[in-house]
N, C-alpha and C positions, 0 to 999 in steps of 0.2 A: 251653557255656551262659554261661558269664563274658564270650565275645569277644560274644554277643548283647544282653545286659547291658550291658555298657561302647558298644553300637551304639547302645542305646535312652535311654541315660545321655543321650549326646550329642546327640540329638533332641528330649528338653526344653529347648525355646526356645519355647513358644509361652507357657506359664503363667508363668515366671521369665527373661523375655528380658536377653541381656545390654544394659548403658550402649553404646549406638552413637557409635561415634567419628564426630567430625563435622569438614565441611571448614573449618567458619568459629564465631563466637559468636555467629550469629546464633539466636534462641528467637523462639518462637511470642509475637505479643503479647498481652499482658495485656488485658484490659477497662479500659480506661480511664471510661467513663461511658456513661450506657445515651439514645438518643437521644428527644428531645422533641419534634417535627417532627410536626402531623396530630392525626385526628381520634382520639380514644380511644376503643375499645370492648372490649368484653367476649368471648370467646371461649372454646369449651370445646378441649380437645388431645386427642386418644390414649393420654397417659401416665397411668397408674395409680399413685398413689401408696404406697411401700412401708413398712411400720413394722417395727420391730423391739423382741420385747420381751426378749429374753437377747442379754447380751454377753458372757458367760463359755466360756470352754472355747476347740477351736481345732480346725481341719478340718486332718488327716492327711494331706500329699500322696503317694504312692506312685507309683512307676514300676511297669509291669505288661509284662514280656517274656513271651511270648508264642509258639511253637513245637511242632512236630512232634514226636512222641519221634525223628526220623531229624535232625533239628536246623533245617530247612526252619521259616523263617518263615511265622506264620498270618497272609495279609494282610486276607483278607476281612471288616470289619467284622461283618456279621451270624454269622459263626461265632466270630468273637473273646466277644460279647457271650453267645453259648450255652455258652460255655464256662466265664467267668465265672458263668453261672447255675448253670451245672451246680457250679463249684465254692462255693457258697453251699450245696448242698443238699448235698452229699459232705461237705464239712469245716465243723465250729464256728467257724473262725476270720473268718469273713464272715456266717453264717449267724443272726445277732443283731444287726448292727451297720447303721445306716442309712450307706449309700456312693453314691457318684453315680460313675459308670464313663463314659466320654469312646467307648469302642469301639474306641481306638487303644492309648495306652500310660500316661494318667494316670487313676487311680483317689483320691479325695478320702472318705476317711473322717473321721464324725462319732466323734473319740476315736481311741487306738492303737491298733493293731492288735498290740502288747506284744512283735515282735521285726524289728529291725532290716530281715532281709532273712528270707522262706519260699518255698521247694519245696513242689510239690503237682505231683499226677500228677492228670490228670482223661480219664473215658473216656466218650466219649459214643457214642450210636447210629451205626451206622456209617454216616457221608457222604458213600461213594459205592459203586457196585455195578459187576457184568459188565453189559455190554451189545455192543449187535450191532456189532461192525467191530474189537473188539478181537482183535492177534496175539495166537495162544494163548501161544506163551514168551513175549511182551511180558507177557501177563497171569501167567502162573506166577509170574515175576518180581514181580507187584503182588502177589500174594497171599503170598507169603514176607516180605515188608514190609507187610503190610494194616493192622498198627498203624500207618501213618501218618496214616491216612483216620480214628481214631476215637480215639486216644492220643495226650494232650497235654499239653507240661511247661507249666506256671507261676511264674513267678517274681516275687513281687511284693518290692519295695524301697523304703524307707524315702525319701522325699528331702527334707521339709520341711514345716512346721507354719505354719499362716497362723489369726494371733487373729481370734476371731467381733469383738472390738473394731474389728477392722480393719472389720469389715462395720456395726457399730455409726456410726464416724466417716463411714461411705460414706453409710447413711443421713441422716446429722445435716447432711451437707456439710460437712465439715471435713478438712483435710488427712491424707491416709494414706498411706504408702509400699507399703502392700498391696495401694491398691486396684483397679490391675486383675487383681492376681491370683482377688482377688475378685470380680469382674464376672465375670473366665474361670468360675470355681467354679459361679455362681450360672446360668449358661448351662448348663455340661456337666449341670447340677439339671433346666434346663426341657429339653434333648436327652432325656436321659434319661427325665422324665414321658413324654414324646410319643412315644417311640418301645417304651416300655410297651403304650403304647391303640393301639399296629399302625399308627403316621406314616411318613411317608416325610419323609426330612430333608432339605432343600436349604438348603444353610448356616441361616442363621436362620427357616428359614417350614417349615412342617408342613402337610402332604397325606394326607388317610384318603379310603379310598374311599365317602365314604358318597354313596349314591345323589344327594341334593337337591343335593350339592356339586359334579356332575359334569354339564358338557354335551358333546354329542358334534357334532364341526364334521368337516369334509371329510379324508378322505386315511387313516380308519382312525385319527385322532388324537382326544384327549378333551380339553377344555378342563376343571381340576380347580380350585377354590375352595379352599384354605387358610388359613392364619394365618402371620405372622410375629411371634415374641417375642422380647424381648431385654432387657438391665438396662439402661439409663443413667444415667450422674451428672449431676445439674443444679442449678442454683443454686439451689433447695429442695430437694436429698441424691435417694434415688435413686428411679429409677421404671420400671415397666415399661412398654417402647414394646411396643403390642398393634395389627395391622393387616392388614387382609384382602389375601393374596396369591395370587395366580394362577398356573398352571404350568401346561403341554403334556403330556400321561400317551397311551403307546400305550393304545391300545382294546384290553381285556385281550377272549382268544374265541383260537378258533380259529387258525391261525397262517392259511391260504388264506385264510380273510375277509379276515385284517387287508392280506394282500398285495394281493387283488381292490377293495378300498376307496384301498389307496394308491396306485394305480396307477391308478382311476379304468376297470377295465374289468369288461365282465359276466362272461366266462368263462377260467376257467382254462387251456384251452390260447392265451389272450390275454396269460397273464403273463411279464412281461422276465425271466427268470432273471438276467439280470446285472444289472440294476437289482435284483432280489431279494436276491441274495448278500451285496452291498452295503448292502442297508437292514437285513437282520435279523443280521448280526454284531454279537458282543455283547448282542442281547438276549435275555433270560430265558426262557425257559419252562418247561413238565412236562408231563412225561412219565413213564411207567411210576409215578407218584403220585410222582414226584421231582422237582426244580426244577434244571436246568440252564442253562449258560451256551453261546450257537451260537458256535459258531466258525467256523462258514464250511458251506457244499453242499455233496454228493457231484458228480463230474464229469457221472457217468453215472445214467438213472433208478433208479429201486427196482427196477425189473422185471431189469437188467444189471448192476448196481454188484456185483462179486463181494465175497467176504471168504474167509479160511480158519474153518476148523469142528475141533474135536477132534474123531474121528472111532473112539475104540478106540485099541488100540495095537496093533502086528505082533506077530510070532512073536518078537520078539527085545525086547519089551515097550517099544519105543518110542512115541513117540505117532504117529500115525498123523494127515494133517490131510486134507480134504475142500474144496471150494470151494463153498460158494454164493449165491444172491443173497440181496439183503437183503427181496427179496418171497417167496421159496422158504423162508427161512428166520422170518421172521414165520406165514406161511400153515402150516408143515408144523410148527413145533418148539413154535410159542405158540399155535398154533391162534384167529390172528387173522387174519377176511379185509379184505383192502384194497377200500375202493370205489373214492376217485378218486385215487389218489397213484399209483398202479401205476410212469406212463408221469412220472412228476416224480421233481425232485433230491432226496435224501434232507437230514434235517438233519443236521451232523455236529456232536457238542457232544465230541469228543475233540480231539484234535491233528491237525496234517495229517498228519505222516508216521506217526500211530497213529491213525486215524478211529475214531469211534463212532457209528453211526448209527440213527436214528429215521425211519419212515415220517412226510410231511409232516403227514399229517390224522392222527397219534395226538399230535401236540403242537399244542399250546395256551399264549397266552401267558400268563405271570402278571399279575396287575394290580400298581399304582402304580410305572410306570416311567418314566420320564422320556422325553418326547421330543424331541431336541437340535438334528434336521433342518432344514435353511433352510426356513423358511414361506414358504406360495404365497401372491401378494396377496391369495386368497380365504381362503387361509385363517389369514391374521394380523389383514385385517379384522373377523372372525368372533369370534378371539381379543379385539379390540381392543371389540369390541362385548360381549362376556361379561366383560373387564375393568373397564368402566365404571359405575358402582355411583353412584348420587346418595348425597349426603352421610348422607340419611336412611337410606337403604339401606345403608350403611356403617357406621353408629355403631350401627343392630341385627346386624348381622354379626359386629360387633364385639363390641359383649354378649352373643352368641349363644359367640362362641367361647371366651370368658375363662368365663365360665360351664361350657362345657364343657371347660377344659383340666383342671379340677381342680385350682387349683395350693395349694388350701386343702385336702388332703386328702395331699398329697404330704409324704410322711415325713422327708424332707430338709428343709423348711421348715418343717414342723409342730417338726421336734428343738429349734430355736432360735428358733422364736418368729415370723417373715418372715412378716408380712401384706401382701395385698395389698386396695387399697381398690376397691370393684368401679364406683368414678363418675370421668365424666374429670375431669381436673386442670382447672382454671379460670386461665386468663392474662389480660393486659392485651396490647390490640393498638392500632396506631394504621394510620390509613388516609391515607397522604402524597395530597398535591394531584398531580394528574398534568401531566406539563410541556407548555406550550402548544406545538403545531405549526404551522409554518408552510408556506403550498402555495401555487400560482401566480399571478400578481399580489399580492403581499405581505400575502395571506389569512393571519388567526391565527384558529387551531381551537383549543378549548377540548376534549380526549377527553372522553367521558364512557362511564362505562361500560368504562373501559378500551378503546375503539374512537374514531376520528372516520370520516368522511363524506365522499368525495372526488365522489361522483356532481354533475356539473353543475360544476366545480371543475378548474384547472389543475393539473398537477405542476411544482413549482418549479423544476424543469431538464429542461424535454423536450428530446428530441435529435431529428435529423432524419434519415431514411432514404431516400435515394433510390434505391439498388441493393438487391434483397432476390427472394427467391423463393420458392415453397414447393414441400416436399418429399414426398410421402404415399405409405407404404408402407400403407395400410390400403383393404380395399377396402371397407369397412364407413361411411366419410366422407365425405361428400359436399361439398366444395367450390368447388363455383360460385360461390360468392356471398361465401365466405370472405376474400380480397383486399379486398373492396368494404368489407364488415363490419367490417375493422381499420381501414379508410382510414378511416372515419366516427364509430369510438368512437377513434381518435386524435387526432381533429381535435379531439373532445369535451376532451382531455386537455394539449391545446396540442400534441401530438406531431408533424409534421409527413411522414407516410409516405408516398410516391410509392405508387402502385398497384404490385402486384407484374407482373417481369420474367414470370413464366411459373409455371404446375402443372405439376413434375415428377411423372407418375404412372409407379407400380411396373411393367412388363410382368409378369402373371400368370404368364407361363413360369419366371421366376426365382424363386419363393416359396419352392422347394422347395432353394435353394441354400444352403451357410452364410453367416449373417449377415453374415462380414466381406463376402465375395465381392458378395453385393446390396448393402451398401452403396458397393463400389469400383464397381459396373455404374452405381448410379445417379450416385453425381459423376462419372463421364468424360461423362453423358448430360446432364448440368447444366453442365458444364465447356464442352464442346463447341455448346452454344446460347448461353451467355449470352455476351457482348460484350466487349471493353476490352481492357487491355496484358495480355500472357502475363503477365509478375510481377505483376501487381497480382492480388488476392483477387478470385473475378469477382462477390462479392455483398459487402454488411456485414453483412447479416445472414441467415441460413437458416432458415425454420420447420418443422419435421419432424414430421410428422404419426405416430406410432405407433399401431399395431393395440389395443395394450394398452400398459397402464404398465410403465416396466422390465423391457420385453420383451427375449430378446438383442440387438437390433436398437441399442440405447441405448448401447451401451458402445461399439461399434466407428464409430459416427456422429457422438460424441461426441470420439473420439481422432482421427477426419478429419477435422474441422473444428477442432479446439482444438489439437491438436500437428501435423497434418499442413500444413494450411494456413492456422490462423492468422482463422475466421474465427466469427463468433459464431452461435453458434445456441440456438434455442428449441425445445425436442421440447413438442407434446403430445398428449394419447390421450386424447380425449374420447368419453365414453361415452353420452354424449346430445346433442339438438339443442344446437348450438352457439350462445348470444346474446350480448346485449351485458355482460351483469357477468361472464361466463366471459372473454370478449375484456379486457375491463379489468381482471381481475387477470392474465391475461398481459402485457397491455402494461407494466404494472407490473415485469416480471421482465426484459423487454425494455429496457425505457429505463432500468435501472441494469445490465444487462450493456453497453449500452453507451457507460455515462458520464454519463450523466445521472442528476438525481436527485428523488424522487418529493416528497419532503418534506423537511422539515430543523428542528430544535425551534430555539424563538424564542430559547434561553440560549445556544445556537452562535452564531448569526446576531449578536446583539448581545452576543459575548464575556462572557457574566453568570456562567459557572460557574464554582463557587467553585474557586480551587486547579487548576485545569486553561486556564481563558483566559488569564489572567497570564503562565502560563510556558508557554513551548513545551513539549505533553507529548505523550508515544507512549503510545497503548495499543493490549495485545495481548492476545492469546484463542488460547489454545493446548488442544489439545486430541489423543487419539490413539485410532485406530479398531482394534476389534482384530474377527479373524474370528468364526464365528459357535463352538464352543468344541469342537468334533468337527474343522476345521479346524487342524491343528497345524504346517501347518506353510505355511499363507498369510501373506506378510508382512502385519503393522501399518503402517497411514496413519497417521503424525502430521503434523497439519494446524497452520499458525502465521498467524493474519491479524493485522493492523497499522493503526492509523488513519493517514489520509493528509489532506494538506493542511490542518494546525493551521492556523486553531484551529476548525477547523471535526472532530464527532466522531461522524460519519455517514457517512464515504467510507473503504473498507479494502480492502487488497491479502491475497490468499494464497500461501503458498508451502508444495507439500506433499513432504513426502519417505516415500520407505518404510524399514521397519526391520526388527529380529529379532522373530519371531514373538512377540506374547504380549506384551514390553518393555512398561513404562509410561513411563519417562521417557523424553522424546525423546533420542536419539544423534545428530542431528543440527545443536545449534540453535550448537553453532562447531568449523568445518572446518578448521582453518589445512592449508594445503598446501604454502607457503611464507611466511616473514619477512614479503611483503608482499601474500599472498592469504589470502583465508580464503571459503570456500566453504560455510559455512552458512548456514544461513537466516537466524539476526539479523543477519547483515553488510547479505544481500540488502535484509532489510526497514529498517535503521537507511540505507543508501543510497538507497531511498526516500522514507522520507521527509524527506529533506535535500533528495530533488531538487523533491519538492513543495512543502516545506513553507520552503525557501531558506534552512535552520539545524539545527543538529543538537538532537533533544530533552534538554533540561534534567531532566525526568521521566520515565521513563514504567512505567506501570502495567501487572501482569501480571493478566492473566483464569485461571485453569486449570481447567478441567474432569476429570473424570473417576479421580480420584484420591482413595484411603481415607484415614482419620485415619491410618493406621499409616504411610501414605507422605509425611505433613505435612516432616517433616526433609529426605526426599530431594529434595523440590520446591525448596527452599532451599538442601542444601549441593548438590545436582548441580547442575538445570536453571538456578537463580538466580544459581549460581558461573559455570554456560557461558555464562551473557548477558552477565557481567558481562566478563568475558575478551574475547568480540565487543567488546565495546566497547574495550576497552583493546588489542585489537586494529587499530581503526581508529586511536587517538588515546589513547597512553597517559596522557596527561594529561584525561583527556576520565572523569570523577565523577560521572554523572548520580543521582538521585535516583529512589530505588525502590518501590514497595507492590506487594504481590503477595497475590492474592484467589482464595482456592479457590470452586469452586462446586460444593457436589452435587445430582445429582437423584434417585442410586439411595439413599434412605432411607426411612422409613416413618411421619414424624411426619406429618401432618393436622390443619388446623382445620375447626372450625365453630360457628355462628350459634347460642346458646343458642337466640333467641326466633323463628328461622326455619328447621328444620329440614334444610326443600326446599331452602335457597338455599347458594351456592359463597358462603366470603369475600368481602369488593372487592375489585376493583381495587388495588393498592397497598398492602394489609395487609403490616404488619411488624411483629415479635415480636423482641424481643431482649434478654426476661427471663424465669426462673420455670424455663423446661424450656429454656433457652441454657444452656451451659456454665459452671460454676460458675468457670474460671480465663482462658479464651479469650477473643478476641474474634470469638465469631460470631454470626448473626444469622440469623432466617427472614424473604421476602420473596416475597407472590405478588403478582408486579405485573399478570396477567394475567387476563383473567376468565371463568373455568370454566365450560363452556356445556352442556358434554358429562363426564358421572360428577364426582369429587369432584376440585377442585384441588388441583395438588400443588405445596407450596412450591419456591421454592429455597434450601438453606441453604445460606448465606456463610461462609467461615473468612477472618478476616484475619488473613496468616501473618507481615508482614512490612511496616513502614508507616516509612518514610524521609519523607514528603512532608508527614506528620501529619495526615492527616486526623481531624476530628473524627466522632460515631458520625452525626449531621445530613447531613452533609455526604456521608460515604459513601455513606448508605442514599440521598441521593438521586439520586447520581450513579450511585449502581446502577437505580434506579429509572427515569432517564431512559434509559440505555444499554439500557432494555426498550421504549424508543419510537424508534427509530432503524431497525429493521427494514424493509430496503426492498419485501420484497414479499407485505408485507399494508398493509392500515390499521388493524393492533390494535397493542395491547402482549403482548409475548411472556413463556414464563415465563421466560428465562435473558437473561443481555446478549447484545446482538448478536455482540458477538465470537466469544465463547465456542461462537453458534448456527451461525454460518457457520464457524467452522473446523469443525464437524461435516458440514454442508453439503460442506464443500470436500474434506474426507477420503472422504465418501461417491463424489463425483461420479468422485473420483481411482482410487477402488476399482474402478469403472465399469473404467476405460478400460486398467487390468492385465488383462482379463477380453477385451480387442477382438476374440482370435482364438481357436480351439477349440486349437491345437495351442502358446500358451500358456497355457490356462487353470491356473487358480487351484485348479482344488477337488481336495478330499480326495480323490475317488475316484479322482486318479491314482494309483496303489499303488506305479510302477513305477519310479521316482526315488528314489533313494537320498540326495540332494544336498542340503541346505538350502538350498531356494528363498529366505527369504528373506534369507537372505546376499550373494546373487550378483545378484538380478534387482532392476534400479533402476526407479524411477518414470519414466514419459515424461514431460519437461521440457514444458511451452507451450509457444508459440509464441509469437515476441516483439512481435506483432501482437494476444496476446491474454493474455498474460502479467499486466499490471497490472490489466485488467479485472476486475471484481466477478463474473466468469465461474459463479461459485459462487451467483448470485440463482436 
């Protein structure tokens, strides 16, 4: 019990973290001054303002070990939490006292608990029984130990007192050494309320099944409506961030429904069993009025699956065992008869080399379970459409849910006083002028509306195509007239496209091959018509017609033309008549893959921006793609793109590498391999742009996406320390000047229009007071204009500012970096960089995926190996290497 204790000691890190040593004295910067720039308006926010009216007394922290009477740790949260219940009603020593329990191993008591460290024995109903596939000695065995399954020690300890003062100062804004402790406290408070009233917890957002919150999309999956809560400090002390969250819940029923639904077929002898096996491991169900965890199929049906049976005992009083099936033994011992399961796998919710099995139609799934599976395009669109809530629709969702979380009736909060105000908080917003564009024949566009207008209009760098083909795997598209079509809304564009070489069409007999193989049929069929030198590329550019979006056809057609040979291509999968604005936002993606460019803002052109035209500056947009979270062992895309040809800061190169599963920081960004190579990515990218830009940058600026506050330090002593190294790599003399700017998008704050409900912010709203950071310098900015459900900011963190920028000056060099987007004609909501290295990490994902017999996905089981240790990314092609490949 003590080596348990001393196990669990050492796992308090999350409430009381230790000082992180760091590689440099570089700190997060301060707020220097809040920016002035734009229009002012009024704004309501999400946060709810908190009061507090006692500052005396002090919440108790406790460590909570947790165990088997056999010594076996209890890991399952939901029995950890019964257990604790049960010991509230067993023993006085919790059974008066308001406490907030975590589910894991910190317990927070309101007052002492009046000794150091207590033992408690607690026995609850027994949590697990016999059932069918267990060995009779394996079970004898379990039953001479059966106190395991309902007998459990406790050990709660002492570890630390945190003053309600401390929550007093968190309120008021004023400096506390406590207070994330206090935030942690004030969380495991709202975890706790929610999962009282029957929530399902996914880090901060809560899920109940109530009917109105639930819709049901394709594949046997539920689209579920929640909430997300949480504490923040801000420069008016503290507030609850309250916001409508969405999640994927399997469709509780039946367990054959749910597989007949996922699967997409009508009848059960139509269902994949190995597809099956696969999808319903690990999830929940009940049975026999119990709730189990599957662990996998039986081999064989119900109708053959043997087992052994106690049977009596011989003459020599031994046990005596019998064999039989798991349908002989249901039908004849429970006197339950089977309808449709007979000739199907059973469930096993025991071990493999100890099964426990279930006929398939007597389990049923439980409700609120998470569904983790890669989404079908149908059915993310679905999701993305039940996601999308008009602002109006959101802020009563929102009063719908704070209303019902209760948190005014919650005994935790009520002990000390903790109000919350039930109206949004009110900010000041300004609305920046959007930067003027410039497009073909030295046309200046004024956005408006966060969009301009390119119809009847040049692009300021059309490129010319003379060699080019298309390609059509789909026989659903008609393309006659397709060639003509681009030739005519090109010419609209200044673009200048020779008619296409030929229509490669797919021969129907091959459809049924794998992907890679139809793709290598069709380029030796394209290879072998078109014209010109063997080494030369026999097109510039390829158009590839897809049956569907991101079909498998996409990854292996993508890896032949971009690392095999080197030549550009365009996929699209057009799902209706094809006309002329669908053509022109293609060509668009077209003439900056290859080098041309579509528009360029007027403060490029005539070097006007501030602190960036003057000095040669680089920036970059770093970013890293992780699998989808049931994938464990898919490497991570970290993507790195680069401005090219200062002073101009709308042309960017990518360089993507793979890495260890899961990693946030990049591992890649300096390779040295010898004294005078170095083989990372910012070597790559700082040698570009010297070859472009004919200097090496004096500045340059980091973009990062995808990174928590709790990862602020690593961004700075890891990744900020490896670039800096790249550099003093090339040129140890060589001191360039740095700012480095987090961007997040996974957050939950929102604005909106007091006196227009229905409407998204503007264009160009920025906030960077009231509910910002009371010591930081970050900032909220949606430079983009909401067209579709409520706009979501992006908050800025500026972690690190060598160049000086002022708070003007940044915001609107972020602002402009949202019109540089080569293929649309809006404003986006994040900087370009930061967009296309996501873009580029994606595309790269693609083309690890090119063949069956290297895929990627989890359902290999059979590989022992860390994949992503050993298997590198396919480098480009040096043909198509510097290109914007990633439009």
């Amino acid at each position: 019990m003590m080596k348990l204790i001393k196990e669990s000691l050492t796992n308090i890190t999350y409430f009381y973290p230790m000082k992180e040593t760091s590689n440099s004295d570089r700190l997060s910067m301060a707020r220097i001054s809040l920016g002035s720039k734009g229009s002012k308006i009024q704004l309501l926010t999400n946060h709810f303002r908190v009061g507090l009216s006692k500052n005396n007394g002090y919440f108790y922290h406790y460590n909570v070990a947790l165990c088997y009477q056999d010594g076996h740790l209890v890991e399952v949260k939901g029995t950890r939490r019964k257990v604790i219940d049960k010991l509230c009603e067993t023993y006085d020593v919790l059974k008066h006292k308001n406490f907030a329990y975590d589910g894991d191993k910190s317990l927070f008591a309101l007052g002492s608990l009046h000794h150091n460290k207590q033992e408690f024995i607690v026995v609850l109903e027994e949590v697990s029984s016999m059932r069918v596939g267990r060995n009779p000695y394996e079970a004898t065995k379990k039953m001479r130990r059966q106190s395991r399954s309902k007998t459990f020690k406790v050990e709660i300890t002492y570890l630390a007192k945190i003053p309600l003062q401390a929550i007093a100062n968190v309120v008021q804004g004023r400096e506390s050494e406590h207070y994330q402790e206090v935030l942690n406290v004030l969380d495991v408070i709202l975890s706790q309320n929610a999962t009282k009233q029957g929530c399902l917890r996914i880090r901060q957002s809560y899920f109940n099944d109530n009917p109105r919150n639930i819709t049901n999309i394709d594949g046997g999956v539920q689209c579920c409506r929640g909430y997300h809560s949480s504490f923040k400090v801000t420069q008016k002390g503290l507030s609850l961030n309250v916001d409508v969250s969405t999640t994927l819940l399997l469709k509780p029923g039946p367990v054959v429904d749910f597989l007949l639904q996922n699967q997409n077929v009508q009848q059960t002898n139509l269902i994949d069993w190995t597809k099956a096996r696969r999808m319903l491991k690990n999830i929940r169900i009940k049975a026999n009025n119990r709730e189990y965890k599957i662990t996998g199929l039986s081999e064989m049906s119900c109708r053959t699956e043997k087992f052994l049976i106690k049977n009596g005992n011989d003459v020599n009083g031994q046990m005596k065992l019998s064999e039989i099936t798991v349908y002989e033994y249901f039908k004849h011992k429970k006197n339950i008869e089977l309808n449709y399961s007979i000739d199907m796998p059973c469930i096993n919710v025991g071990k493999s080399k100890n099964p426990t099995y279930f006929p398939i139609e007597l389990c049923t799934l439980v409700s609120l379970q998470r569904y983790t599976r890669v989404l079908s395009n149908k059915q993310r669109a679905q999701m993305m459409l039940q996601s999308k809530n008009s602002p109006h629709e959101r802020k009563e969702a929102l009063q719908y849910s704070l209303k019902n979380s209760r948190y005014d009736s919650e005994p935790m909060f009520r002990s000390f006083g903790i109000t919350i105000e039930p109206c949004f908080t009110q900010v000041d917003g300004r609305v920046l002028q959007p930067p003027t564009v410039v497009v073909g024949s030295g046309l200046n566009i004024c956005p408006r509306n966060g969009s301009w207008n390119l119809n009847d209009k040049k692009l300021v760098e059309p490129v010319e195509i003379k060699r080019w083909a298309i390609v059509n795997f789909s026989s659903r598209c008609a393309v006659k007239h397709l060639g003509s079509l681009i030739k005519k809304c090109s010419e609209m564009k200044g673009m200048l496209i020779h008619r296409p070489f030929d229509v490669f069409e797919e021969d129907s007999r091959y459809r049924s091959e794998s992907p890679s193989s139809r793709v290598a049929r069709m380029y030796e069929k394209l290879k072998a018509k078109m014209p010109g030198p063997p080494k030369d590329p026999p097109a510039q550019l390829l158009l590839c017609i897809l049956p569907v979006k991101n079909c498998e056809l996409y990854g292996p057609w993508k890896r032949k033309c971009l690392v095999d040979e080197g030549i550009a291509t365009q996929c699209i999968a057009p799902t209706q008549n094809i006309n002329d604005h669908y053509i022109n936002n293609v060509l668009l993606k077209i003439n900056a893959k290859l080098g041309g460019m579509n528009s360029l803002l007027l403060s490029e052109v005539t070097r006007s921006i501030p602190l960036f035209s003057n000095i040669p500056t680089l920036v970059i947009g770093m970013d890293v793609s992780h699998g989808s979270s049931y994938q464990s062992n898919v490497p991570s895309i970290a993507a790195v793109v680069s401005s090219r040809y200062w002073p101009q800061i709308s042309r960017y190169k990518a360089v993507v590498r793979a890495q260890p599963s899961k990693v946030e920081m990049i591992t890649s960004l300096f390779k040295p391999v010898s004294d005078a190579k170095d083989d990372g990515i910012i070597c790559e990218l700082l040698k570009d742009f010297r070859a472009t830009s004919g200097m090496k940058p004096k500045q340059i600026i980091i973009f990062r996406d995808g990174v928590s506050d709790s990862q602020f330090n690593q961004v700075l002593d890891i990744e900020l320390e490896e670039i800096i190294k790249a550099c003093k790599h090339l040129d140890e003399n060589w001191c360039p000047k740095f700012t480095v700017i987090v961007a997040q998008k996974n957050h939950h704050t929102r604005f909106f229009k007091p006196n227009a409900p229905q409407e998204n912010v503007s264009p160009g709203t920025v906030i960077d007071n009231t509910i910002c950071n009371p010591k930081n310098n970050d900032f909220y900015m949606c430079a983009h204009a909401g067209r579709i459900g409520t706009s979501r900011p992006t908050h800025y963190h500026l972690l690190f500012d060598e160049i000086g920028f002022s708070a003007d000056n940044l915001q609107e060099l972020v602002h402009s970096l949202c019109y540089v987007h080569q293929r649309s004609t809006s404003a986006i909501s994040i900087v370009a960089p930061i967009y296309y290295a996501d873009l580029a990490a994606a595309q790269m994902a693609h083309l690890m995926k090119f063949d069956e017999s290297e895929t990627l996905s989890s359902h290999n089981e059979s590989t022992s190996a860390d994949i992503s240790q050993v298997l590198e990314l396919p480098r480009l092609h040096e043909r198509v290497a510097n290109s914007m490949f990633f439009c």
